[in-house]
N, C-alpha and C positions, 0 to 999 in steps of 0.2 A: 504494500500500500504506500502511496507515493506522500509526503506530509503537502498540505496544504499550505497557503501564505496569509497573510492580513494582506487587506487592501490598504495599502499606505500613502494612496495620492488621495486627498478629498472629491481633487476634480475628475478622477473615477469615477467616486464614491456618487457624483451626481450623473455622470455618465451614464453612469449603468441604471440609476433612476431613471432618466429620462427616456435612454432608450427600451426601457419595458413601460412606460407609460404610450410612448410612439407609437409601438405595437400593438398598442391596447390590453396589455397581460396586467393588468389590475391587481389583479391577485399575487403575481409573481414580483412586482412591487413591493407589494405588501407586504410578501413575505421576507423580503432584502431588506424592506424598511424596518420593521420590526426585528427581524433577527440582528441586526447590526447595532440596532437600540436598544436591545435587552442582554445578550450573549448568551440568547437560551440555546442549548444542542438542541440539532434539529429536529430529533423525538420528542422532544419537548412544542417545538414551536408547532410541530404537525398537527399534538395532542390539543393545543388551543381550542376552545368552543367560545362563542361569542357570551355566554353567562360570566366567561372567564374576565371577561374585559368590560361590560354594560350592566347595567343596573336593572330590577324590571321594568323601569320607568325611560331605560333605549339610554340613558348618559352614560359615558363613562365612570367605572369604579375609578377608585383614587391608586388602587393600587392591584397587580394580579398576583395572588395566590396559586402556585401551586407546588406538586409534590416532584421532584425529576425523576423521573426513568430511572436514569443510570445510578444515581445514590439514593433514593428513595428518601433524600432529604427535602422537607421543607423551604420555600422559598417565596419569601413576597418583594414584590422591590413597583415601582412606580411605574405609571405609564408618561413616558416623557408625550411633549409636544410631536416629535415627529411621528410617531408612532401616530399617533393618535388620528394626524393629517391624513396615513396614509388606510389605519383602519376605516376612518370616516369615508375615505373616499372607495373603499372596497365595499360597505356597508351600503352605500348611496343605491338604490334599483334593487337590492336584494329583497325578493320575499318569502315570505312563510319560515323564518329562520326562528329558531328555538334557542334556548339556554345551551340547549344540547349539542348544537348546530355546531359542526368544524369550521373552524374561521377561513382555513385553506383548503375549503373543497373541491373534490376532483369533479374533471368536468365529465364524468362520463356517469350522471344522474345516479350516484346509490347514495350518495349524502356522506361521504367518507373524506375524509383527506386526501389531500394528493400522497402520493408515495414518495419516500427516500430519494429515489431513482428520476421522481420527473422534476423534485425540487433541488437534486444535481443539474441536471441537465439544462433547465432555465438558468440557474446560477452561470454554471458554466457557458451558456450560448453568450446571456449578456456582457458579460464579461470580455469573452473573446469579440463580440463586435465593436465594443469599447476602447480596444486597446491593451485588455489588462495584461499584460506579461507575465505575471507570477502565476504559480499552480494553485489553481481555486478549485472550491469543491463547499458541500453543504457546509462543512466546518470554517470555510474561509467569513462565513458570519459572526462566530461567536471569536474569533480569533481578531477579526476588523474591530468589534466593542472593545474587547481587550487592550488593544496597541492605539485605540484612538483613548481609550478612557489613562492610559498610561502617556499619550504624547501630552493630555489636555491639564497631568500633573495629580489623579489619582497617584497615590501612594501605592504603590507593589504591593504591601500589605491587604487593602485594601481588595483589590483586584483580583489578587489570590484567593481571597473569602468568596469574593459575589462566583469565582468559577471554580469552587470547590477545589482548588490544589492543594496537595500536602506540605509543600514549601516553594519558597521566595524563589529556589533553582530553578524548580518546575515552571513558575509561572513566568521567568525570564525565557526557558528554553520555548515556552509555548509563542511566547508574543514575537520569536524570533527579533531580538534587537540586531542590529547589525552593525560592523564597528563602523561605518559609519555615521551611525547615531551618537555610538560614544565617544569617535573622535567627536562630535559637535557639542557634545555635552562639555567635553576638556576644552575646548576651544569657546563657548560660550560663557565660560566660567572664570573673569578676571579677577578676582580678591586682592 
């Protein structure tokens, strides 16, 4: 299995927004919007049901709850602003949707989620239309929250917690820093 990268230019990062909004992939948006805003893995983010995120009164909760997959831990953490723009606008024409209702459902009418496989595939198409040169894959989401929530001065500590790493190593090897990041870090750094 090949390791994946963070998206490390922003003007990618809008890139690749705009060209699945171009397309009209709504949903494939949504799902880059949201996964690069939260750094949920993406069993996680497939898992989403719209009760997860709206109230029964259709507002947004203040914050999403839930359990992850992979460690069976508890997790709440906030719906920022972006997310929220690009939930609203996935949300916009949808009917008959329930609490229950997967937020990324597939298009092929059983009311399920997309699969692993087709939110690779979107991931990676937009990407390479973009321009993006590094190796992306469903994980190059939670990997992009990561290295932007660490360029924007999140503490490593910090970072390590909201993605469940066992130490500071781990969560440097994950965000893949490259030395030149840390030559600029020595270089930005007069005392």
């Amino acid at each position: 299995m090949n390791t994946v990268e963070p998206i490390r230019d922003k003007k990618k990062i809008e890139a690749v927004k705009k060209y699945l909004i171009g397309c009209g992939k709504i949903r494939d948006f949504c799902l880059f919007t949201v996964g690069i805003n939260t750094g949920l893995r993406v069993s996680d983010l497939l898992r989403l049901t719209w009760g997860a995120v709206l109230d029964e009164k259709g507002k947004f909760k203040g914050s999403i709850y839930i359990r992850e997959g992979k460690t069976g831990k508890e997790k709440r953490f906030p719906i920022n602003e972006s997310s929220k723009i690009a939930l609203r606008r996935l949300l916009d024409g949808q009917v008959n949707l329930s609490s229950t209702s997967p937020i990324f459902v597939s298009r092929n009418g059983n009311m399920k989620p997309i699969s692993r496989y087709m939110a690779w595939i979107s991931i990676k198409e937009a990407c390479e239309a973009v321009g993006v040169k590094e190796n992306v894959g469903t994980h190059t989401l939670r990997k992009t929250w990561g290295y932007w929530a660490w360029k924007s001065g999140v503490p490593l500590p910090i970072i390590m917690e909201v993605l469940n790493h066992s130490s500071i190593t781990i969560t440097k090897r994950y965000l893949g820093i490259t030395q030149d990041e840390i030559n600029e870090a020595y270089m930005g750094l007069n005392l």
